[in-house]
Backbone of each chain as ProteinMPNN parsed JSONL, in Angstrom:
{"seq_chain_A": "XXXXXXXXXXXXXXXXXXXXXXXXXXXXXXXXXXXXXXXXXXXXXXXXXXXXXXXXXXXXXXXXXXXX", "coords_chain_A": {"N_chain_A": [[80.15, 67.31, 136.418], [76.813, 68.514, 135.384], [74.775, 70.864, 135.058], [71.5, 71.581, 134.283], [68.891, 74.219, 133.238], [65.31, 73.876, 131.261], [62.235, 74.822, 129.421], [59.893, 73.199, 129.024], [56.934, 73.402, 127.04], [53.368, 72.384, 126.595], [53.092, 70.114, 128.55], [50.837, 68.728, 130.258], [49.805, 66.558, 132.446], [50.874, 64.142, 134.306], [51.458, 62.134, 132.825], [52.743, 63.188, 130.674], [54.618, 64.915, 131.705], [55.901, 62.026, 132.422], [56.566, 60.765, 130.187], [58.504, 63.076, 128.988], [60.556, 62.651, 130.886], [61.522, 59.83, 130.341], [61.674, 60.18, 128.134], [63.958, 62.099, 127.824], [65.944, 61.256, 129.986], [66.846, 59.245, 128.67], [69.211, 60.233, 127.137], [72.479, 59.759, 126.24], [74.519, 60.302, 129.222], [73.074, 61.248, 131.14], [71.987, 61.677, 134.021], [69.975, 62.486, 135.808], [66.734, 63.465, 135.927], [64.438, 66.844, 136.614], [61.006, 67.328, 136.718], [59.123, 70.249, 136.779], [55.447, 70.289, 136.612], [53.826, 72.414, 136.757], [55.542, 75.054, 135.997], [56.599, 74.416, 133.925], [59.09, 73.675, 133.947], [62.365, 72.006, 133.53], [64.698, 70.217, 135.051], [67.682, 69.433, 134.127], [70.281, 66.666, 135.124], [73.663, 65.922, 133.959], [76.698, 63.983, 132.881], [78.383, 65.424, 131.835], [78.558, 68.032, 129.246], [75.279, 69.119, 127.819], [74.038, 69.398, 124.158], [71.852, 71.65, 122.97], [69.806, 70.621, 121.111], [70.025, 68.198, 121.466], [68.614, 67.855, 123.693], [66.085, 69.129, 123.021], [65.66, 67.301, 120.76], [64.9, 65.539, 122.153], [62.884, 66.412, 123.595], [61.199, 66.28, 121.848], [60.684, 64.217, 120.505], [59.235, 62.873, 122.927], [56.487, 64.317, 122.153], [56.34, 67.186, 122.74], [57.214, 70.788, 122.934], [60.421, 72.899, 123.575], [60.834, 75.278, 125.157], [62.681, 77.772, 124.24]], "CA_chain_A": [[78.691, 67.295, 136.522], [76.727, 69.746, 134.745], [72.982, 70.54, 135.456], [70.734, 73.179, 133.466], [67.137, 74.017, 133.281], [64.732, 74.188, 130.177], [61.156, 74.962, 129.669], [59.087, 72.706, 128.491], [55.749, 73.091, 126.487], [52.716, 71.675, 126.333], [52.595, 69.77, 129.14], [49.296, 68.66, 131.105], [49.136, 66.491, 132.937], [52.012, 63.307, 134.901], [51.226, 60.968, 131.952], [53.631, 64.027, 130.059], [55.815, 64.348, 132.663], [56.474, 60.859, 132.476], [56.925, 60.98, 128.719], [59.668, 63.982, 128.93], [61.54, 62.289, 132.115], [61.823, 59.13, 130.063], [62.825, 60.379, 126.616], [65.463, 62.46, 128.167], [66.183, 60.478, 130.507], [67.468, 58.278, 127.385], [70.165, 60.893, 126.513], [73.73, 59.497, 127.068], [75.049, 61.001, 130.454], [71.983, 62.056, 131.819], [71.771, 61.012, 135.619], [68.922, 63.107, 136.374], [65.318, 64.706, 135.486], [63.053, 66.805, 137.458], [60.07, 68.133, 135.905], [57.836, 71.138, 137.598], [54.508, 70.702, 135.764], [52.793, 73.927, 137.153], [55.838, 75.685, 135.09], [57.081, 73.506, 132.586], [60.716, 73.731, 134.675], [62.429, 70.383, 133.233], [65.966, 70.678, 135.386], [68.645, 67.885, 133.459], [71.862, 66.972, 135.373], [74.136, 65.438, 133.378], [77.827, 64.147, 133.711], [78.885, 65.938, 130.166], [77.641, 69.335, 128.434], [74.198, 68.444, 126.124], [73.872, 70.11, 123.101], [70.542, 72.533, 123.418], [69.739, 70.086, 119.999], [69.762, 66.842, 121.944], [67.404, 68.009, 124.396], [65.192, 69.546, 122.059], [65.415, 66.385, 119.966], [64.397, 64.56, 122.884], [61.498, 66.634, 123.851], [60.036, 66.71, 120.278], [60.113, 62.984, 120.62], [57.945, 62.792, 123.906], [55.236, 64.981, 121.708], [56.127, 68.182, 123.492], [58.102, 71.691, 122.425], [61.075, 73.151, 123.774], [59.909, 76.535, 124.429], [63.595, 78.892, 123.962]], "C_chain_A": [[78.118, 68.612, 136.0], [74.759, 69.406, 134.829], [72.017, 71.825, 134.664], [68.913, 72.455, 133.652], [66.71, 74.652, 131.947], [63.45, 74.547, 130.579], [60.851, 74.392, 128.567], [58.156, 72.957, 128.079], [54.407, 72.384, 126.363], [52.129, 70.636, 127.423], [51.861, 69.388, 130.434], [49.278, 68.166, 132.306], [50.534, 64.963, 134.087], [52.074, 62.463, 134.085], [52.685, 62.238, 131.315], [54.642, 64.066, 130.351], [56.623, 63.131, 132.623], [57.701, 60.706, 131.118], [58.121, 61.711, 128.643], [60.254, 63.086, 129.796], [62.206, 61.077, 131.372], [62.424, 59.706, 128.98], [64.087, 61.152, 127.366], [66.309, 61.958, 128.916], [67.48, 59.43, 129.334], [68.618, 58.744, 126.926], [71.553, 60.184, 127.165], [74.159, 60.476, 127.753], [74.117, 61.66, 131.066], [71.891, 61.018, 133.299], [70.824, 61.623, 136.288], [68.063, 63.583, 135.904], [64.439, 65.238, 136.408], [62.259, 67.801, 136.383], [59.341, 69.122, 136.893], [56.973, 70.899, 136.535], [54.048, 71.713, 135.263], [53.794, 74.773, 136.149], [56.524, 75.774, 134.189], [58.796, 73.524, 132.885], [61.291, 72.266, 134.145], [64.614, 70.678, 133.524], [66.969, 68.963, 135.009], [70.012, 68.192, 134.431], [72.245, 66.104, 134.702], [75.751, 65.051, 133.804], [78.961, 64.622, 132.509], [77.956, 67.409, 129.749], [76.618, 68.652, 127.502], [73.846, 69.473, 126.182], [72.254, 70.705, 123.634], [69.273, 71.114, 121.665], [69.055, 68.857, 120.805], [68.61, 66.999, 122.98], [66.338, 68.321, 123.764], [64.546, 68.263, 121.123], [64.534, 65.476, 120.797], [62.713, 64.767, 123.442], [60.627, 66.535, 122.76], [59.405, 65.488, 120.58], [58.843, 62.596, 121.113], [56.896, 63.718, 123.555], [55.276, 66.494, 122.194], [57.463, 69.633, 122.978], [59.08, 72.482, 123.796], [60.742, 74.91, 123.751], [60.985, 78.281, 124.2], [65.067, 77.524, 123.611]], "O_chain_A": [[78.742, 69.667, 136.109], [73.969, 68.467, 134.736], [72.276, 73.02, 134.803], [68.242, 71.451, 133.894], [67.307, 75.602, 131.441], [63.219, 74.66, 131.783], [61.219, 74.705, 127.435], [57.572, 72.808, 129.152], [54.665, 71.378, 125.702], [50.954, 70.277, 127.35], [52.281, 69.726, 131.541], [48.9, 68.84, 133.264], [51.146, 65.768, 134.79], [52.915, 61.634, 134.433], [53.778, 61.868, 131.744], [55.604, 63.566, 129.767], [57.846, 63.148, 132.763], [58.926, 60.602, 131.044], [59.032, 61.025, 128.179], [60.728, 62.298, 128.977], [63.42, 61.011, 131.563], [63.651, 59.736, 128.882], [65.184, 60.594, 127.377], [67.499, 62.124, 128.646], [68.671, 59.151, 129.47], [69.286, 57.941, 126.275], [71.702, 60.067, 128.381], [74.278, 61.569, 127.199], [74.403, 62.748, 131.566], [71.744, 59.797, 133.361], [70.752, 61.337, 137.483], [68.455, 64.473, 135.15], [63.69, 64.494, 137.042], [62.664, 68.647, 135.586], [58.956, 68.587, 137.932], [57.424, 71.182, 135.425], [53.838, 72.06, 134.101], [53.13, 75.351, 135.288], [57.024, 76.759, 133.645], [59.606, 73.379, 131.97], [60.55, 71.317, 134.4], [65.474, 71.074, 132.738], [66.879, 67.841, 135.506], [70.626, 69.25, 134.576], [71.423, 65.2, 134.553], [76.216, 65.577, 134.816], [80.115, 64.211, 132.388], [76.776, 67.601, 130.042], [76.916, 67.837, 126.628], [73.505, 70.272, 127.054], [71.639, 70.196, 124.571], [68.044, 71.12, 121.603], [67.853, 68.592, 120.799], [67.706, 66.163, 122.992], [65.408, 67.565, 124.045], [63.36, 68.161, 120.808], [63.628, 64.787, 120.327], [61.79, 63.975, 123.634], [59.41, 66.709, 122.83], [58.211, 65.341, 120.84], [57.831, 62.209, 120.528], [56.227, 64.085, 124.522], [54.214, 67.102, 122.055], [58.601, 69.255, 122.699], [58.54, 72.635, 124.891], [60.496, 75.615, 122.773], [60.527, 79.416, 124.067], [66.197, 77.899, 123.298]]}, "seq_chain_B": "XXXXXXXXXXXXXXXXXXXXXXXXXXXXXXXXXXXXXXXXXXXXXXXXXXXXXXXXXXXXXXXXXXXX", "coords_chain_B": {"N_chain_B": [[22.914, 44.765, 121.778], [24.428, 47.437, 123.031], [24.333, 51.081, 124.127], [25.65, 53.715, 126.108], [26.792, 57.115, 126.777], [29.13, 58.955, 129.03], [30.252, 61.246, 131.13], [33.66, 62.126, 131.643], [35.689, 63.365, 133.878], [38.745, 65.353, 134.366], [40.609, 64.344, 132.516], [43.368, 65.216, 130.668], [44.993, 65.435, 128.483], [46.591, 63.11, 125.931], [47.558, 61.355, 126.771], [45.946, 60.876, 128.927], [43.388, 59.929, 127.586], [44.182, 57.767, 126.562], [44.174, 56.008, 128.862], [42.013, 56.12, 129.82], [40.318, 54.733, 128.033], [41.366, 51.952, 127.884], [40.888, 51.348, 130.253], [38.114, 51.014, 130.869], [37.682, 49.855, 128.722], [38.349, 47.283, 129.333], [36.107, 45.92, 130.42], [33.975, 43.144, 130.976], [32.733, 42.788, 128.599], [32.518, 45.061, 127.134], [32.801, 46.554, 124.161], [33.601, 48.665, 121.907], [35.171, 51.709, 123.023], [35.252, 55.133, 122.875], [36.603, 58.597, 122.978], [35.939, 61.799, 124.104], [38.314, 64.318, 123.765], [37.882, 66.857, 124.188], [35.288, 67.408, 125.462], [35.098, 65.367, 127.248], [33.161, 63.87, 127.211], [32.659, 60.059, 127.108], [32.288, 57.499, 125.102], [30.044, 54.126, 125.028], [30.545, 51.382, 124.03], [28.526, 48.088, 124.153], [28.005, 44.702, 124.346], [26.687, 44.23, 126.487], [24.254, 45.269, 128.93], [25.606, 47.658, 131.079], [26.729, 48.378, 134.319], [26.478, 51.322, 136.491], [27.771, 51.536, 138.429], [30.42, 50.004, 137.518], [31.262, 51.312, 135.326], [32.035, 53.286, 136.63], [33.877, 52.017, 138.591], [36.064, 51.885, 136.814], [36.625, 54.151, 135.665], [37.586, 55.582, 137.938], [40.143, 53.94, 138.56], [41.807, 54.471, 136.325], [42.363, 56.785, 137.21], [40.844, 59.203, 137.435], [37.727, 61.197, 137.225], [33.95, 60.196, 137.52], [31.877, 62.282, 135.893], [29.048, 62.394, 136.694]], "CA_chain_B": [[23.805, 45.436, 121.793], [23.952, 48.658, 124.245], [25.795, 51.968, 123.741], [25.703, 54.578, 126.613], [27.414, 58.118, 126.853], [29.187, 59.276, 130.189], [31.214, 62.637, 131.411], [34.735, 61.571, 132.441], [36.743, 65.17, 134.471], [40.144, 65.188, 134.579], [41.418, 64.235, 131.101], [43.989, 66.654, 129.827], [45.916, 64.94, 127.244], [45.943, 61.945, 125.047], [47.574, 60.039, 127.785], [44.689, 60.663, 129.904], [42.686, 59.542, 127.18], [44.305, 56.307, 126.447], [43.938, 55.809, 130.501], [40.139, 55.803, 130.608], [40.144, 53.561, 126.892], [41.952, 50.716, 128.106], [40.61, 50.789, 131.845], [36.811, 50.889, 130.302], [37.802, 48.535, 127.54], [38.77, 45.46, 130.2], [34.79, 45.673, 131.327], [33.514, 42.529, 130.68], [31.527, 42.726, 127.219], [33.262, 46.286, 126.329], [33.108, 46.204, 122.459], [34.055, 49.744, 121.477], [35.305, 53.216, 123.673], [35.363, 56.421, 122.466], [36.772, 59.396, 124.042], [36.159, 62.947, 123.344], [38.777, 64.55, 125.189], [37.378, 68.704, 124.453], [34.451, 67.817, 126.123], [34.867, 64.621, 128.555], [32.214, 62.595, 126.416], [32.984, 58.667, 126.683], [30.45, 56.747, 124.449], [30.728, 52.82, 125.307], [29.946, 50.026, 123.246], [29.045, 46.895, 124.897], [27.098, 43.676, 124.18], [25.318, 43.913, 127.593], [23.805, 46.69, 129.611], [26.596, 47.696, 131.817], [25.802, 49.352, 135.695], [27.46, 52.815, 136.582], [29.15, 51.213, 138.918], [31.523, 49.161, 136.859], [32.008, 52.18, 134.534], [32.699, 54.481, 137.511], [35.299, 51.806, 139.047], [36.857, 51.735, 135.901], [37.435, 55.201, 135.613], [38.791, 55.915, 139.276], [41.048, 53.118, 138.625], [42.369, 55.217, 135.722], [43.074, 58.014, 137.727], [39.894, 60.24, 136.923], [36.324, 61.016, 137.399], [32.585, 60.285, 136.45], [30.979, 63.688, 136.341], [27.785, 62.051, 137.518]], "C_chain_B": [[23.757, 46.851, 122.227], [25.117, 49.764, 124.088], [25.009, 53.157, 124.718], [26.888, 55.771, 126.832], [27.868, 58.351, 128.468], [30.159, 60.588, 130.382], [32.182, 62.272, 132.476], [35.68, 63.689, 132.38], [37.923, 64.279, 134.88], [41.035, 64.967, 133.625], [41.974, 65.69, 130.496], [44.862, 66.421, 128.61], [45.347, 63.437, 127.007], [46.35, 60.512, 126.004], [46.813, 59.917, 128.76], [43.809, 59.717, 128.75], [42.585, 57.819, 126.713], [43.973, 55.509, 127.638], [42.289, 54.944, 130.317], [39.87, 54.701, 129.181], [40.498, 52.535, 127.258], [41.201, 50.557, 129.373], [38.747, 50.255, 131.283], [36.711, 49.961, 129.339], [37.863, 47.255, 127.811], [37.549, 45.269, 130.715], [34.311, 44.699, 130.749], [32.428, 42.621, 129.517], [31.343, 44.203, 126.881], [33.572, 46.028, 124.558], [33.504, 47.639, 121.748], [34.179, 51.309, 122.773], [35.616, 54.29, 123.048], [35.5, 58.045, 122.817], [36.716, 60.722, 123.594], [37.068, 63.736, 124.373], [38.091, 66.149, 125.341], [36.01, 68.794, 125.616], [33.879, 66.911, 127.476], [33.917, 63.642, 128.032], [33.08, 61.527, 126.202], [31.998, 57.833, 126.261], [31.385, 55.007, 124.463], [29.953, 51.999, 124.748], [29.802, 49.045, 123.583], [28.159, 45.709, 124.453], [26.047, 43.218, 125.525], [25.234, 45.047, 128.003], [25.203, 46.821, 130.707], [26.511, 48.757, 133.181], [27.332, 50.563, 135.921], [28.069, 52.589, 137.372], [30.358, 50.587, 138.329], [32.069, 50.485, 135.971], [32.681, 53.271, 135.782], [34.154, 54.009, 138.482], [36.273, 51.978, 137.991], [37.982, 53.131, 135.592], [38.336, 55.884, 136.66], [40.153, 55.185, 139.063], [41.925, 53.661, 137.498], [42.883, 56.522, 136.097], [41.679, 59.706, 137.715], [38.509, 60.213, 137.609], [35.296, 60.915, 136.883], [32.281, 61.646, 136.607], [29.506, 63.374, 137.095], [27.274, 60.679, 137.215]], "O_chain_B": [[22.884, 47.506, 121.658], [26.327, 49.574, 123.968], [23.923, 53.583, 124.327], [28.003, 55.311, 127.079], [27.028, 57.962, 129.28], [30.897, 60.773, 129.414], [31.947, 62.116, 133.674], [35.992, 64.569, 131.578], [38.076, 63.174, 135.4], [42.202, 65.33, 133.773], [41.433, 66.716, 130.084], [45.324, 67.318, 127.905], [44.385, 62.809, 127.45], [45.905, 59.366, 126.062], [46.894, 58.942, 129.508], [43.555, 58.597, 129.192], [41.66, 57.02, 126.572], [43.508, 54.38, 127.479], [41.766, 53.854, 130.548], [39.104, 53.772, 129.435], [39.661, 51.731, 126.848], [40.833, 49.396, 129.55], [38.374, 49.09, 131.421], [35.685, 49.306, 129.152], [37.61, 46.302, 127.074], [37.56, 44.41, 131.596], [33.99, 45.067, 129.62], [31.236, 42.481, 129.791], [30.278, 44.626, 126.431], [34.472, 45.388, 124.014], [33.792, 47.363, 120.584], [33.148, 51.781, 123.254], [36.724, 54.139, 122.532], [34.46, 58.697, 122.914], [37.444, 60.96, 122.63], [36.76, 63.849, 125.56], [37.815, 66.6, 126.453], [35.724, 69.737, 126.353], [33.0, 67.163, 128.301], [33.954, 62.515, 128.525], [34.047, 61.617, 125.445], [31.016, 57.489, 126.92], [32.536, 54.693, 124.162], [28.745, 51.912, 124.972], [30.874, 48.441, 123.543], [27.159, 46.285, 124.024], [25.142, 42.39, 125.629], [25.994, 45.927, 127.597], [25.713, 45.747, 131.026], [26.216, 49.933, 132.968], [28.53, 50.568, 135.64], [29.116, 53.232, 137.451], [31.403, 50.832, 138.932], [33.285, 50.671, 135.937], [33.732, 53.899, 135.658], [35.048, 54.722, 138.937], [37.416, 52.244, 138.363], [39.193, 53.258, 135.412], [39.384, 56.505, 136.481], [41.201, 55.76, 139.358], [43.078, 53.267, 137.68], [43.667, 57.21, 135.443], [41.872, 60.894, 137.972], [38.194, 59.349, 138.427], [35.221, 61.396, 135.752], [32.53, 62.111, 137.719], [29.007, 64.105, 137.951], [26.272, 60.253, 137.79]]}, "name": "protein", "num_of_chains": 2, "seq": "XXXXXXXXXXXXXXXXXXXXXXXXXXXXXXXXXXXXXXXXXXXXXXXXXXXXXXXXXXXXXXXXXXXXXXXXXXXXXXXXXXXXXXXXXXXXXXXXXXXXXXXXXXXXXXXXXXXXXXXXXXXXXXXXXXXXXXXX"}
Protein backbone atom coordinates (compact mmCIF):
# COMPACT_ATOMS: atom_id res chain seq x y z
CA UNK A 1 0.00 0.00 0.00
CA UNK A 2 1.43 3.21 -0.80
CA UNK A 3 -0.25 6.65 -0.06
CA UNK A 4 1.25 10.23 -1.00
CA UNK A 5 0.01 13.71 -1.06
CA UNK A 6 -0.05 16.33 -3.99
CA UNK A 7 -1.22 19.81 -4.38
CA UNK A 8 -3.63 20.57 -6.47
CA UNK A 9 -4.43 23.90 -8.36
CA UNK A 10 -7.10 25.73 -9.25
CA UNK A 11 -9.62 24.37 -7.42
CA UNK A 12 -12.95 26.24 -6.25
CA UNK A 13 -15.35 24.94 -5.42
CA UNK A 14 -16.91 20.55 -4.68
CA UNK A 15 -18.06 20.48 -8.35
CA UNK A 16 -13.75 20.37 -8.75
CA UNK A 17 -13.25 18.27 -6.10
CA UNK A 18 -15.48 15.94 -7.59
CA UNK A 19 -13.80 16.24 -10.97
CA UNK A 20 -10.10 15.47 -9.44
CA UNK A 21 -11.52 12.50 -7.06
CA UNK A 22 -13.03 10.95 -10.16
CA UNK A 23 -10.30 11.33 -12.77
CA UNK A 24 -7.84 9.95 -10.37
CA UNK A 25 -9.80 7.93 -8.95
CA UNK A 26 -9.65 6.22 -12.60
CA UNK A 27 -5.89 5.47 -12.22
CA UNK A 28 -5.22 1.66 -12.03
CA UNK A 29 -4.58 0.78 -8.25
CA UNK A 30 -5.93 3.67 -6.78
CA UNK A 31 -8.20 2.68 -3.71
CA UNK A 32 -8.42 6.03 -2.37
CA UNK A 33 -8.85 10.03 -2.78
CA UNK A 34 -9.19 12.70 -0.29
CA UNK A 35 -9.24 16.14 -1.38
CA UNK A 36 -8.77 19.30 1.21
CA UNK A 37 -10.25 22.16 -0.85
CA UNK A 38 -9.23 25.05 1.58
CA UNK A 39 -5.50 23.75 0.56
CA UNK A 40 -5.58 21.99 -2.52
CA UNK A 41 -4.19 18.72 -0.29
CA UNK A 42 -5.29 15.78 -2.81
CA UNK A 43 -3.92 12.61 -0.50
CA UNK A 44 -3.90 9.23 -3.20
CA UNK A 45 -3.54 5.75 -1.60
CA UNK A 46 -2.75 3.37 -3.89
CA UNK A 47 -1.85 -0.45 -3.86
CA UNK A 48 1.36 0.18 -6.36
CA UNK A 49 3.88 3.28 -6.70
CA UNK A 50 2.17 6.08 -9.38
CA UNK A 51 4.35 7.72 -11.52
CA UNK A 52 4.27 11.72 -10.49
CA UNK A 53 3.20 11.68 -14.64
CA UNK A 54 0.05 9.65 -14.12
CA UNK A 55 -1.22 11.83 -11.55
CA UNK A 56 -0.42 14.87 -13.24
CA UNK A 57 -1.94 13.38 -16.38
CA UNK A 58 -4.93 12.81 -14.47
CA UNK A 59 -5.27 16.15 -12.95
CA UNK A 60 -4.73 18.01 -16.30
CA UNK A 61 -7.64 15.95 -17.43
CA UNK A 62 -10.14 17.13 -14.62
CA UNK A 63 -9.15 20.90 -15.95
CA UNK A 64 -6.88 21.52 -13.01
CA UNK A 65 -2.76 21.87 -12.50
CA UNK A 66 -0.52 19.91 -10.51
CA UNK A 67 1.18 22.54 -8.65
CA UNK A 68 5.14 20.75 -7.94
CA UNK B 1 -41.07 37.06 -25.43
CA UNK B 2 -39.43 38.21 -21.91
CA UNK B 3 -35.73 38.47 -20.97
CA UNK B 4 -34.83 39.43 -17.32
CA UNK B 5 -31.30 39.79 -15.61
CA UNK B 6 -30.66 38.36 -11.99
CA UNK B 7 -27.44 38.21 -9.43
CA UNK B 8 -26.71 34.53 -8.68
CA UNK B 9 -23.62 34.39 -5.29
CA UNK B 10 -21.80 31.53 -4.97
CA UNK B 11 -20.59 30.54 -8.46
CA UNK B 12 -16.90 29.85 -8.53
CA UNK B 13 -16.23 27.77 -11.46
CA UNK B 14 -17.70 26.55 -14.64
CA UNK B 15 -19.25 23.74 -12.77
CA UNK B 16 -21.10 26.14 -10.76
CA UNK B 17 -22.06 27.68 -13.82
CA UNK B 18 -23.37 24.76 -15.66
CA UNK B 19 -25.40 24.14 -12.15
CA UNK B 20 -27.51 27.31 -12.29
CA UNK B 21 -27.87 26.75 -16.58
CA UNK B 22 -29.49 23.55 -16.46
CA UNK B 23 -31.51 24.10 -13.08
CA UNK B 24 -32.93 27.59 -14.69
CA UNK B 25 -33.19 25.99 -18.09
CA UNK B 26 -35.96 23.14 -16.78
CA UNK B 27 -38.36 26.40 -15.91
CA UNK B 28 -41.21 25.94 -17.81
CA UNK B 29 -40.89 28.28 -21.03
CA UNK B 30 -36.93 28.83 -20.36
CA UNK B 31 -35.69 29.55 -23.95
CA UNK B 32 -32.13 30.76 -23.41
CA UNK B 33 -29.60 31.16 -19.96
CA UNK B 34 -26.70 32.97 -19.82
CA UNK B 35 -24.25 33.08 -17.12
CA UNK B 36 -21.63 35.56 -16.41
CA UNK B 37 -19.66 33.89 -13.93
CA UNK B 38 -16.99 37.35 -13.07
CA UNK B 39 -19.85 39.06 -12.07
CA UNK B 40 -22.93 36.65 -11.05
CA UNK B 41 -25.14 38.17 -13.97
CA UNK B 42 -27.80 35.44 -15.21
CA UNK B 43 -29.83 36.93 -18.17
CA UNK B 44 -32.97 34.52 -18.90
CA UNK B 45 -34.78 34.06 -21.93
CA UNK B 46 -38.24 32.91 -21.69
CA UNK B 47 -41.48 32.99 -23.73
CA UNK B 48 -43.49 34.04 -20.61
CA UNK B 49 -42.93 36.42 -17.76
CA UNK B 50 -41.44 34.24 -15.17
CA UNK B 51 -42.01 35.13 -11.01
CA UNK B 52 -38.80 35.39 -8.74
CA UNK B 53 -39.94 32.76 -7.12
CA UNK B 54 -39.47 30.04 -9.67
CA UNK B 55 -36.08 31.59 -10.59
CA UNK B 56 -35.02 31.72 -6.92
CA UNK B 57 -36.20 27.89 -6.39
CA UNK B 58 -34.28 27.07 -9.21
CA UNK B 59 -31.23 28.43 -8.09
CA UNK B 60 -31.27 27.06 -4.36
CA UNK B 61 -31.93 23.83 -5.91
CA UNK B 62 -28.58 24.29 -7.68
CA UNK B 63 -26.79 24.82 -4.70
CA UNK B 64 -26.54 28.78 -4.77
CA UNK B 65 -28.05 32.09 -4.25
CA UNK B 66 -30.30 35.00 -5.63
CA UNK B 67 -28.54 38.14 -4.50
CA UNK B 68 -31.94 39.77 -4.26
Amino acid sequence: MSESTYIVTGMTCGHCVSSVTEEIGEINGVQDVQVDLSTGNVTVTSDRELTHEEIRSAVTEAGYQLAS
